[in-house]
C-alpha positions, 0 to 999 in steps of 0.5 A, spaced: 500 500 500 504 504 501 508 503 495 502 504 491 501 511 494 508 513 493 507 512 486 501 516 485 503 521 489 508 524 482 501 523 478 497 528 483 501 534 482 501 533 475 493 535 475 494 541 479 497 548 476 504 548 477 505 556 479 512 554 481 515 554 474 513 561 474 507 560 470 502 566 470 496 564 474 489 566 469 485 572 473 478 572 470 475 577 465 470 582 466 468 589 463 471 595 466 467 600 471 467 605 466 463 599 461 468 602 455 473 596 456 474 590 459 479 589 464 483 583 469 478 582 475 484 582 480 489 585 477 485 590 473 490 591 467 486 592 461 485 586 457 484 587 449 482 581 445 484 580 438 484 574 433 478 571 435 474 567 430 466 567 432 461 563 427 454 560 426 451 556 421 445 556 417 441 556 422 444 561 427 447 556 432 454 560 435 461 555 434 462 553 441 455 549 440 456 545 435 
């Protein structure tokens, strides 16, 4: 049994994010006060999207539902 959990102990970390490797942590989106811009809900550094694809079909479904 122990064997067993000292093997699996190395496959737990892998499923949580690894901050330690100086990788940024994703602060989530949102409009700013102002509603002119959207912003990073902690930080509130400006966020400015570009180079998204949005499409629907025929039928006006958006992308990510089919």
């Amino acid at each position: 049994m122990v064997v067993f959990v000292w093997l699996l102990t190395p496959a737990l970390g892998w499923t949580q994010p690894d901050i330690r490797a100086g990788k940024p942590v994703l602060e989530f989106i949102r409009v700013s006060p102002d509603g002119r811009r959207f912003v990073q809900s902690g930080s509130g550094a400006e966020f400015r999207p570009w180079g998204f694809n949005y499409d629907h079909d025929a039928t006006n479904r958006l992308l990510e539902t089919y």
